[in-house]
Structure formats: structure tokens, C-alpha cells
C-alpha positions as CSV (number, residue, x, y, z in Angstrom):
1,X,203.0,129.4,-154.6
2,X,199.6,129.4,-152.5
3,X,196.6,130.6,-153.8
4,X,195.1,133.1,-151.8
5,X,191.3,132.9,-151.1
6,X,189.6,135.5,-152.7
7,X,185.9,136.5,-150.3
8,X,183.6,137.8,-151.9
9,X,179.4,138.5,-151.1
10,X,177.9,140.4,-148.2
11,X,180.4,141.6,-145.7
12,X,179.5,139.5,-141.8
13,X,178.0,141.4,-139.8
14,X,178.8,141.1,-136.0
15,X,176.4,143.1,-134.1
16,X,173.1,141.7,-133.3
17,X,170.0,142.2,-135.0
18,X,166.9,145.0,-133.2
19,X,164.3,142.4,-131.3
20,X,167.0,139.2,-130.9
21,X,166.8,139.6,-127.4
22,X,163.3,139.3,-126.9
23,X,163.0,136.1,-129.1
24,X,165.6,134.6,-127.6
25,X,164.1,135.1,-124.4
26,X,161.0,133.4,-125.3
27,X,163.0,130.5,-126.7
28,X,164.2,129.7,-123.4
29,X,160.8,129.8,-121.6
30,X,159.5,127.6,-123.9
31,X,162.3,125.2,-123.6
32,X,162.5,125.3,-119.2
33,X,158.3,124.5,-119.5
34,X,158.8,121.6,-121.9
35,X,161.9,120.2,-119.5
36,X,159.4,120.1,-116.4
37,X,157.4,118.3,-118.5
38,X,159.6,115.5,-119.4
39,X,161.5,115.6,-116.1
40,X,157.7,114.8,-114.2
41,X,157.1,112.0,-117.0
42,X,160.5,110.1,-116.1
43,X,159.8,109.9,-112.3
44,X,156.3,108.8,-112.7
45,X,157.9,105.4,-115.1
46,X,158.7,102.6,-113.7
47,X,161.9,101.5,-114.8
48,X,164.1,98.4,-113.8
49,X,167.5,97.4,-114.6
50,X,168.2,95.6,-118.0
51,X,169.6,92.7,-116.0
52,X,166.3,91.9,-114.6
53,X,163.8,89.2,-115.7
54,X,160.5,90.7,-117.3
55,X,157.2,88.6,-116.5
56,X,155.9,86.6,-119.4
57,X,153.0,85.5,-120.2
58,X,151.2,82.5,-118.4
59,X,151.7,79.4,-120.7
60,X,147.8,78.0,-121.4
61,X,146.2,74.2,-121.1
62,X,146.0,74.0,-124.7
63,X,150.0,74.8,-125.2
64,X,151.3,72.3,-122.9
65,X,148.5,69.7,-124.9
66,X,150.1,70.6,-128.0
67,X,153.3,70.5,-126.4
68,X,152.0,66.8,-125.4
69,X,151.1,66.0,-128.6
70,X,154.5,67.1,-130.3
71,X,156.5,64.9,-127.9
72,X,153.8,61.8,-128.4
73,X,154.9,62.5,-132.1
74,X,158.1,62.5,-131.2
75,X,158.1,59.0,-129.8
76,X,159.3,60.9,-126.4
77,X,156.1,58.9,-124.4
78,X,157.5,60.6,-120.6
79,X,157.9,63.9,-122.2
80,X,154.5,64.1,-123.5
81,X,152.7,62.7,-120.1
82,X,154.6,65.1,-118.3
83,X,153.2,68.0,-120.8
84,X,149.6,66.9,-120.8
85,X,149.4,66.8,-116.3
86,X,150.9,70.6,-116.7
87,X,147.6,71.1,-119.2
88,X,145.1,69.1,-117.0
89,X,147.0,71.3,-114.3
90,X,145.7,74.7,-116.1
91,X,142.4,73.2,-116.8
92,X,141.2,70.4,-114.7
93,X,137.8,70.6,-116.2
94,X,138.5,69.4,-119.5
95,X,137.9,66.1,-119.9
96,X,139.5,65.3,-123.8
97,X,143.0,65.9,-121.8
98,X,142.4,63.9,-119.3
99,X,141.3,60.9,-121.7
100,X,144.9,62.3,-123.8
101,X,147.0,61.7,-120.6
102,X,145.6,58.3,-119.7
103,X,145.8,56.7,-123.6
104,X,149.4,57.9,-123.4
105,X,150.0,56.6,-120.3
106,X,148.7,53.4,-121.1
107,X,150.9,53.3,-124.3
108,X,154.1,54.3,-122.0
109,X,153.7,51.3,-120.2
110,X,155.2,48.9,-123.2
111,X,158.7,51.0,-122.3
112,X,158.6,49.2,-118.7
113,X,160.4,46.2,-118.1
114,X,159.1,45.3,-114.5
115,X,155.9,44.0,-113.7
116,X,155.6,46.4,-111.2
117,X,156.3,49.4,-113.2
118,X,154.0,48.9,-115.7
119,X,151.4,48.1,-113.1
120,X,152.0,51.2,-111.7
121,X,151.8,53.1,-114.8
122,X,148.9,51.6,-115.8
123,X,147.1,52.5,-112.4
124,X,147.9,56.1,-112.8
125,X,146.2,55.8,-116.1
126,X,143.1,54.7,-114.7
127,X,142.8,57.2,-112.1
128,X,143.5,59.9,-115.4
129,X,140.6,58.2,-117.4
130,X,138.2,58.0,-114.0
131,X,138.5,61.5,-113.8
132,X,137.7,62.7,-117.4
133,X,134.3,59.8,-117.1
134,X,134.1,62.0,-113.8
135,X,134.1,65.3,-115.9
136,X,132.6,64.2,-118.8
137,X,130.1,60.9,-118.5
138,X,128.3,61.3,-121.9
139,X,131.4,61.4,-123.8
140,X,132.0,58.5,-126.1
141,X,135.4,59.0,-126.6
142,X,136.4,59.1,-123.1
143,X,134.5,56.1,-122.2
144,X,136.3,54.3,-125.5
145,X,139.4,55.2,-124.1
146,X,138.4,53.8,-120.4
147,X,137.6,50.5,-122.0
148,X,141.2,50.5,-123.3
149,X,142.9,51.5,-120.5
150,X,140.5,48.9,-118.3
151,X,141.9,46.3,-120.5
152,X,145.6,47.0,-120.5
153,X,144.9,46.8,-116.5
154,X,143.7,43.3,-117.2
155,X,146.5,42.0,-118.1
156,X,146.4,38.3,-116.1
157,X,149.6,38.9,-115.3
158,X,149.5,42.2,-113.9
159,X,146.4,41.8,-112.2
160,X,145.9,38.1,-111.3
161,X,142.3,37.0,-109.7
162,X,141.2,40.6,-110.7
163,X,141.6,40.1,-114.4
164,X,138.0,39.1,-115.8
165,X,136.7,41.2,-113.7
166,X,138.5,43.8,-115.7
167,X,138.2,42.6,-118.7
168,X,134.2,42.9,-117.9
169,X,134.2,46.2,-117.2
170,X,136.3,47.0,-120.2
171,X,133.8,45.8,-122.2
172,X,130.5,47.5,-120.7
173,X,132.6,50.2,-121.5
174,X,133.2,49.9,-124.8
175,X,129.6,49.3,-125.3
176,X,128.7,52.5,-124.0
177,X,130.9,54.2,-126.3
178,X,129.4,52.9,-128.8
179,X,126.1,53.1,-127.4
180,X,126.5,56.5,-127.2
181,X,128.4,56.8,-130.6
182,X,127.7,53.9,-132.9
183,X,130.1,55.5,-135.3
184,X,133.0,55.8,-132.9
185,X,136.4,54.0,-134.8
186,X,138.4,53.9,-131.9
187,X,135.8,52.5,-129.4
188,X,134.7,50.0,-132.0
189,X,139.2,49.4,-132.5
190,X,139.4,49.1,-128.7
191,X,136.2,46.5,-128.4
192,X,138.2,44.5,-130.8
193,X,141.5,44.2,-128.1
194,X,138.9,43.7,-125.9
195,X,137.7,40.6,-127.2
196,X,141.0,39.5,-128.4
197,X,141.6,39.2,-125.0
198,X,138.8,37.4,-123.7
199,X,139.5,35.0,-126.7
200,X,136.3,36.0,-128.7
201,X,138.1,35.6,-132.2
202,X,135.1,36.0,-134.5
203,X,133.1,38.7,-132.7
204,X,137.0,40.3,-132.7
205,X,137.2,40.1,-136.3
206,X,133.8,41.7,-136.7
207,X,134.2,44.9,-135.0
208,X,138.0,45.8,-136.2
209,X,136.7,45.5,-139.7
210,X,133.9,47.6,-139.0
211,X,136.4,49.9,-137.6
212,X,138.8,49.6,-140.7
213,X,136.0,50.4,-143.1
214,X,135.4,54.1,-141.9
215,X,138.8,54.5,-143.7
216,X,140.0,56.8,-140.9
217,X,143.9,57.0,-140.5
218,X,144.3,56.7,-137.1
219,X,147.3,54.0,-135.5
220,X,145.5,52.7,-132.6
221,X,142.8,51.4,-135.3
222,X,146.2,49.5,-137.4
223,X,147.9,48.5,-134.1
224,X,145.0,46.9,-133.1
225,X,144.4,45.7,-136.5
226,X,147.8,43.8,-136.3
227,X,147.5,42.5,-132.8
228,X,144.0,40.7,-133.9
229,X,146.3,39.1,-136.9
230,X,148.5,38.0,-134.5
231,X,146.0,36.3,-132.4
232,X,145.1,34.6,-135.7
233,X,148.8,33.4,-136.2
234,X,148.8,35.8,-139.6
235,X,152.6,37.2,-138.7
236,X,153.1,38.4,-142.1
237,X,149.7,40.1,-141.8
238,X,150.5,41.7,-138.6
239,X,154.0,43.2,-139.6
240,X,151.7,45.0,-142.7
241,X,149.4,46.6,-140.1
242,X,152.2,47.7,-137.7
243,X,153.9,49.3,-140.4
244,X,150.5,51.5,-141.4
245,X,150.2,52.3,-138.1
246,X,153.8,53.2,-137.7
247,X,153.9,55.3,-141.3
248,X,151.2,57.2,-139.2
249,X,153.4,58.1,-136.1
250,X,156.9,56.5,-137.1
251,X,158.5,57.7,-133.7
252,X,156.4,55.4,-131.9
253,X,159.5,52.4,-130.6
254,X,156.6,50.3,-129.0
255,X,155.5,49.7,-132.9
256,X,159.2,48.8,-134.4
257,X,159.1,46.3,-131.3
258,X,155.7,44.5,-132.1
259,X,157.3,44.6,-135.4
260,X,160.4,42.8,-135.0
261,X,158.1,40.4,-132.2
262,X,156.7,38.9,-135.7
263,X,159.2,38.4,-137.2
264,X,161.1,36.6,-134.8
265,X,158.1,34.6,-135.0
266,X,158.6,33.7,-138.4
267,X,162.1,33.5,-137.9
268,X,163.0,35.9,-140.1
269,X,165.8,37.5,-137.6
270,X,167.4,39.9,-140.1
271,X,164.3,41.8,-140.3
272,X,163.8,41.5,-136.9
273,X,166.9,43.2,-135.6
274,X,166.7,46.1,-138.1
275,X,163.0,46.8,-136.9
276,X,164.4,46.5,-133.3
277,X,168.2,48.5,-134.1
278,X,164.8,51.2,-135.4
279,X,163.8,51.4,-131.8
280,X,167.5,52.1,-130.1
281,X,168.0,54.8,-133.0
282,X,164.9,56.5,-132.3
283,X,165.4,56.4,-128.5
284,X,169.2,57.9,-129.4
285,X,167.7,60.7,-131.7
286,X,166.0,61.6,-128.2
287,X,168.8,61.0,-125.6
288,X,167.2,57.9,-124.3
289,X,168.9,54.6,-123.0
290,X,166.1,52.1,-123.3
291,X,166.8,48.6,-122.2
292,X,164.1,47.0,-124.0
293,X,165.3,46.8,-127.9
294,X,168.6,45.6,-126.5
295,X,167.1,43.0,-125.0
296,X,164.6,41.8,-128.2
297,X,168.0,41.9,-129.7
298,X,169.3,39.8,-127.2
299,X,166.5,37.0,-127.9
300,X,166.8,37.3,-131.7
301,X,170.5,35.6,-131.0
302,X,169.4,33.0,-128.3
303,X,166.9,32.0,-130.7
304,X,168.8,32.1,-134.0
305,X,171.8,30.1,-131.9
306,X,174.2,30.3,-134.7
307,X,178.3,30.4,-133.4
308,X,179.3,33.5,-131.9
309,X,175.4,34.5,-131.2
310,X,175.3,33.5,-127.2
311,X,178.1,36.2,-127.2
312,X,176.2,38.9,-129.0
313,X,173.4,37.8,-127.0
314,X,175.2,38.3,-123.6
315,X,176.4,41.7,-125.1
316,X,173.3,43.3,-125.5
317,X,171.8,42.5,-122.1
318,X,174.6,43.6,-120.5
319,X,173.9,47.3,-123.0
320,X,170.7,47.0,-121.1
321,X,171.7,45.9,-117.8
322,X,174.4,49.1,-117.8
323,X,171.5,51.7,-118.9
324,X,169.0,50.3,-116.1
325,X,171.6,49.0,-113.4
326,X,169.1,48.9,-110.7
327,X,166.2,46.6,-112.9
328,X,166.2,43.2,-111.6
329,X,164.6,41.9,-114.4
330,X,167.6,42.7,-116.9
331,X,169.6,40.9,-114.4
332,X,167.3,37.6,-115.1
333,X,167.8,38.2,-118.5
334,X,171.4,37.8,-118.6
335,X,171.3,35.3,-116.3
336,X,169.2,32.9,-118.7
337,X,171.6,34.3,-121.5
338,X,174.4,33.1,-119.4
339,X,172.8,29.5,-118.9
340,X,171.7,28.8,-122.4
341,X,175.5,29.6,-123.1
342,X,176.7,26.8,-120.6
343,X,178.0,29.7,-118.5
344,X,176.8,28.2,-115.6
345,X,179.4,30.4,-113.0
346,X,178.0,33.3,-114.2
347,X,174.3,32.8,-114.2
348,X,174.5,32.1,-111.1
349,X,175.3,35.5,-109.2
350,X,173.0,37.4,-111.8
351,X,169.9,35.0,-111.0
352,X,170.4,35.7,-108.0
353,X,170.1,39.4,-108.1
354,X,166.5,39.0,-110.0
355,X,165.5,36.1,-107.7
356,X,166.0,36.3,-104.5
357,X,167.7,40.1,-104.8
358,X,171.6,41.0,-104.2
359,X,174.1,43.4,-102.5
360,X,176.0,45.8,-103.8
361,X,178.8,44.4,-104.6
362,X,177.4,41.2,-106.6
363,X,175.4,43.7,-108.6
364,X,179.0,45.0,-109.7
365,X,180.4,41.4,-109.7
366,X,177.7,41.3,-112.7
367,X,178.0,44.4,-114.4
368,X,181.2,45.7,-114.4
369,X,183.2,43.2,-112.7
370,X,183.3,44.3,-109.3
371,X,184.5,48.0,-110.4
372,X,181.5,50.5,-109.8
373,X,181.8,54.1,-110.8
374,X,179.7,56.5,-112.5
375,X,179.2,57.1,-114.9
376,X,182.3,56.0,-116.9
377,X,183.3,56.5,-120.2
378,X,180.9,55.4,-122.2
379,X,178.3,57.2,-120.0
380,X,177.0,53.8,-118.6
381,X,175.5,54.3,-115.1
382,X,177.7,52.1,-112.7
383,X,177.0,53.0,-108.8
384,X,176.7,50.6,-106.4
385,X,173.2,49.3,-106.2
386,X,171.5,47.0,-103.9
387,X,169.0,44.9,-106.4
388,X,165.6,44.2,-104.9
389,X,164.9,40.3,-106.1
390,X,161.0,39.7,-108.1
391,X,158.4,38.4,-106.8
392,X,157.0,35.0,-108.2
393,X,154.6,35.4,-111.7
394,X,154.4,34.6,-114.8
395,X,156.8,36.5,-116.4
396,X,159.6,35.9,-113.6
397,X,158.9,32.3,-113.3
398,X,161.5,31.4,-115.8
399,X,164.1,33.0,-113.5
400,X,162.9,31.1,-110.7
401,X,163.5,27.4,-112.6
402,X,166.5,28.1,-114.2
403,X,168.4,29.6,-110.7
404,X,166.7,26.8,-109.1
405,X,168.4,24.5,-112.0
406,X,171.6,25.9,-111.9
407,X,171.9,25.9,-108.0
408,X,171.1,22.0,-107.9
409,X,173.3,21.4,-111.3
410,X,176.3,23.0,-109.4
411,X,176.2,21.4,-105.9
412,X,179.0,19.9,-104.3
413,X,180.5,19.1,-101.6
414,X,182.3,22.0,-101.6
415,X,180.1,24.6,-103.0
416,X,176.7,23.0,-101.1
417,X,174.2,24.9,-103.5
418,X,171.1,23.0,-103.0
419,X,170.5,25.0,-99.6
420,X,169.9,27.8,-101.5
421,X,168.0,26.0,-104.7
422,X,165.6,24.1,-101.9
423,X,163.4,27.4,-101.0
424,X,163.1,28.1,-104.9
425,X,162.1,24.9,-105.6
426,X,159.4,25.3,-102.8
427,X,158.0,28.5,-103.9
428,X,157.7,27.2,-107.8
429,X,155.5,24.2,-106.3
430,X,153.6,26.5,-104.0
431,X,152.6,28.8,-107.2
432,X,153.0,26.7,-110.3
433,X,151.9,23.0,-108.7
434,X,149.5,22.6,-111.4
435,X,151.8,23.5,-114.5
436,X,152.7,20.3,-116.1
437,X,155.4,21.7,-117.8
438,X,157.3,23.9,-115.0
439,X,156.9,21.1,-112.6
440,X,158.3,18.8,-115.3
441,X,161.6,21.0,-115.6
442,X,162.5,21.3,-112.0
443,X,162.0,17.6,-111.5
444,X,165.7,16.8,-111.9
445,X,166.6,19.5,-109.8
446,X,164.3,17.9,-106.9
447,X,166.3,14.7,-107.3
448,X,169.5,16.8,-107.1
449,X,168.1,18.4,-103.7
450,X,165.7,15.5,-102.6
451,X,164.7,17.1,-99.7
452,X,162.4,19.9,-101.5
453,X,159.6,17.4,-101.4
454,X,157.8,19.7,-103.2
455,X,155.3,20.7,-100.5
């Protein structure tokens, strides 16, 4: 059986109370003045759809610098030169970035295969520096850092008849740094490349140790450091100071490179191909293909030359030749790799395509045997590419004698070769007559193609 519910209390009441009326009407006045209110604020916003992009703030010089200065860190040399032109962009008046831009400029240069390339780069770093000695002419720093960037340009090979002239400059530079600053580490660091460079050993020696006693942490001071060490032939000395400098920025590839550099030296090639296999993992931590480690790697096993090296040789260039497919100079490589491993068939084609240049389709004959696609699986980049050949110098020259070798090696009557070895053989007279020791390697290709006469 239900309960039922028992009510109990004051009776409801159903009739409205005397005076409601009136309060209620004031209620409603009160609420239709408020409403005209809020209805007058709404129209007078501004308001846009939430699908639509809100301005944000501008981004300042000194973010993109820091930004620059992250990706330096970072070992990401392109990233951070593109950062610090967005900050001298902002504010083109400050002279510190410009002198920023141009050192890391000048240090993204060892990344660059070509001579051209790095010429290039380096150019662009001078006309960065010019413009902060522009901004700022009494600032020791930036003229430190144009005396380093004047040197770099100096490079003999880079700048041929131009280079002591250079070299001159860059050390009126450094002295007014210094002049300006007699306690300045880095311009007393870059005065000591200076005169590494114009061979001054002991004046070298004096200024980087004055430079090293300040006790200041800095990796351009250790770098340099190691690079006088090596002019000294102290390799084990060297690998010491690259390894401070790089325990200072330890994303830095160019320092693993001059690392494993001495110890191929010493021929200590294990140690050599973990400082370089260093360099390819950094550059893979930031989604770079760089040919350069692969081809260090590459010379560690020409050099070593035990059985089965020419191969792992052969394999690494060809790593480098399929990031860079268009670089002539990787081309040369594996060409020389293919000589030095008596394949003589082979060298042939990809000497060409560093020498004298190639068409498409003997690019692929070298790369991916006559297949071009890209990319393929293993994300190499294989288009066709017509390859522009290198001019004559002193880093190409030894692409120049050994297609010139090869060529007159392989002639016969029914491959004539020596039509195309002749005009090498010419132009390696023309610019390295006086070189004893070129001239003495071509000499039995000019009695395999007599008619070079060498003039």
C-alpha cells in the first residue's frame, strides 16, 4: 500500500500580493534600459570570424639574432645566416650583427666543396663585414672580425695574384683592432691565422698565446690554436685544441672534420672516421645531406689501401655524388677513386664530367647507371643534370692529370683517346709549366700523345 503524503505548513496562496504590479513594472524598465545598453555596445565591437588570422606581433632584430645564434649552436651554419640578414633586415644600423653574419658566413664556407662556392660565400661575407666597418669604424671587434674574413678571402687558391694583397689588408686590420683594443682575444686569435698564413711562425706563436692566456672560452681562440699546431706539424696537439674548441660548440661539423684531417695525418684512420662518421650524424640530427664527411671518409680508405677499401672508398663518393648530383667536383672525386682502383673504364666518363663538363645522360651513366629519377628510394636526388666542367687551379689540377693520364693510358686504335687527352695536356703546361712535379706526371702521357708538345 502507498503512503499518502501528508502537507502540512501555511496553506498557498494564489492571489497576488497589494503593490506587485507596480514593482513588477519597474523591473521591466530597468531591464529594456540595460538591453539598449548592451545592444549599442555589440554593434560598436569589431568582431571577426574565429576562422580568421589575428595580427601578431612584429618579430624584432634581436629575436632573429638569437634565433641566429641558436641555429650557429646548432651546427645549422645556412639556418643561422639566414636568421641574422632577417635581423640586419630590422635593424641595419647595428653593426655587432653585421660583424655576426659575416664570421658565420665565413665559417659556412668550409661546408662548400667548389672553389667557386666558397669564393662566393666568402665575398658575401666581405660585403657583410664592410658594412658594419661602415656603421661602426671605431669598433675593435668588427675590425677583428674584417681581418678574419680578409684572410679567409686570401686564400691563394681562391684569390690568385690578389692574395698578398689580401693578406696585407688583413693584417692592418688586425692591428687596428688591437690598436683600438689591446685586450681584444679574438683580434689578437685572428692576427695569429693571419700570420700563419703569411708563414710568420714565431710572431704566430706569440700572439695566440697571448690570446690563450686571457683564459677566455671562446672556439675561434682553440681553432685557431690548433690550426697554428698544425702549421707546426704538432698533429696530436692540434686534435687537443679542436676538441676544446669543439666541447665549446660541439655541433660545429667543420671542427670534427679538421679533427679527423689530423688524424689522417698521423695515420691513425680509426679515429679519423669516427671524428668524420661525427660530422654526417650531426648533419642527419639536422636533415642535412652533406657531401663533404663522405668524402674525408672516402680518402681515409684510398689512403689506408687495405683489401676491400677502394670499394668503401668508391661507396662513399658515390653517398656524396647522389646528395650533390649537380657538383662537378664530387664527380672528380670518384673519378680519382676509380683510377687508384685500376678502374680505368670508369674514371673515365666521371673525369670527364669535372673536367671538361658532361651531358645529361653521362652524369647518369656515373651515378645511377644511366637510370635518372627523383628522388628514389632512398631519397637520393637523381634528375638528369647537365655538369658544368672546373676551371683549371690548384685544387682541380689533380683531375686535370689523372683524365689526361687515363685518356693517353687507354688509346687505341679503336677508341683514339689521345684527341681528347691532347687539349688537357695543353692547358696543364699552359698553367702548371713551372711545377716540377705535375709536369713530371704527365710526361708519359705526352709520349703516349706526342703531339701535345707541351706549348
Amino acid at each position: 500500500m502507498k503512503e499518502s503524503i501528508q502537507l502540512s505548513g501555511r496553506q498557498p496562496n494564489f492571489r497576488n500580493p497589494r503593490g506587485s504590479n507596480s514593482i513588477l513594472l519597474l523591473i521591466l524598465l530597468i531591464l529594456v534600459a540595460g538591453s539598449f545598453f548592451v545592444v549599442r555596445g555589440v554593434l560598436s565591437v569589431d568582431y571577426r570570424s574565429p576562422f580568421e588570422y589575428t595580427q601578431t606581433p612584429t618579430r624584432t632584430s634581436s629575436s632573429f639574432a638569437l634565433e641566429g645564434e641558436t641555429q650557429f649552436d646548432a651546427g645549422d651554419l645556412e639556418a643561422s645566416i639566414t636568421a641574422y640578414q632577417k635581423a640586419t633586415h630590422d635593424d641595419p644600423r647595428n653593426a655587432a650583427l653585421w660583424a655576426e653574419l659575416a664570421r658565420i658566413q665565413t665559417y659556412s664556407s668550409t661546408n662548400l666543396i667548389t672553389d667557386a662556392d666558397q669564393e662566393n660565400r666568402l665575398l658575401e661575407a666581405l660585403d657583410s663585414i664592410n658594412t658594419a666597418v661602415a656603421i661602426a669604424p671605431d669598433d675593435s671587434v668588427v675590425h677583428a672580425v674584417r681581418a678574419f674574413v680578409l684572410d679567409w678571402n686570401a686564400n691563394p687558391i681562391l684569390s690568385g695574384d690578389k692574395s698578398q694583397a689580401l693578406y696585407a689588408e688583413a693584417e692592418q686590420e688586425a692591428l687596428r683592432a688591437l690598436q683600438i683594443d689591446k685586450n681584444n682575444t679574438l683580434a689578437l686569435a685572428y692576427y695569429a691565422e693571419i700570420l700563419v698564413d703569411q708563414q710568420k711562425w714565431t710572431q704566430a706563436d706569440q700572439q695566440i698565446q697571448a690570446a690563450l692566456a686571457r683564459n677566455e672560452p671562446l672556439m675561434d681562440v682553440y681553432r685557431i690554436d690548433a690550426y697554428v699546431n698544425e702549421a707546426f706539424g704538432n698533429y696530436n696537439e692540434a686534435i687537443k685544441q679542436y676538441q676544446k674548441a669543439a666541447s665549446i660548440t660541439p655541433n660545429l661539423t667543420f671542427l670534427y672534420l679538421y679533427i679527423g684531417y689530423n688524424y689522417r695525418q698521423l695515420r691513425l684512420y680509426d679515429q679519423a672516421l669516427a671524428s668524420f662518421i661525427k660530422a654526417i650524424n650531426i648533419f642527419k640530427q639536422l636533415h642535412l645531406n652533406e657531401p663533404l664527411p663522405y668524402l674525408a671518409i672516402a680518402k681515409v680508405y684510398t689512403q689506408r689501401g687495405n683489401v676491400g677499401d677502394m670499394f668503401l672508398a668508391a661507396l662513399n663518393v658515390r653517398a656524396a655524388l647522389n646528395f650533390n648530383p649537380s657538383n662537378p667536383d664530387v664527380y672528380g672525386e670518384l673519378g680519382v677513386v676509380y683510377f687508384k682502383s685500376r678502374n680505368y673504364e670508369g674514371s673515365i666518363p666521371a673525369l670527364q664530367c669535372a673536367v671538361t663538363g658532361c651531358d645529361a645522360q653521362t652524369s647518369c651513366n656515373v651515378r645511377v647507371n644511366g637510370t635518372c629519377t627523383a628522388p628514389d628510394k632512398d631519397d637520393y636526388n637523381t634528375p638528369p643534370t647537365v655538369i658544368p666542367g672546373l676551371k683549371l687551379s690548384a685544387s682541380t689540377v689533380v683531375y686535370y692529370y689523372t683524365y689526361a693520364s687515363v685518356l693517353a693510358a687507354m688509346d687505341q686504335p679503336s677508341k683514339p683517346y689521345c684527341p681528347d687527352a691532347i687539349p688537357i695536356l695543353k692547358q696543364l703546361h699552359q698553367g702548371f709549366g713551372s711545377d716540377a712535379t705535375i709536369m713530371a706526371i704527365i710526361a708519359p702521357s705526352e709520349k703516349l700523345c706526342p703531339s701535345t708538345s707541351g706549348n
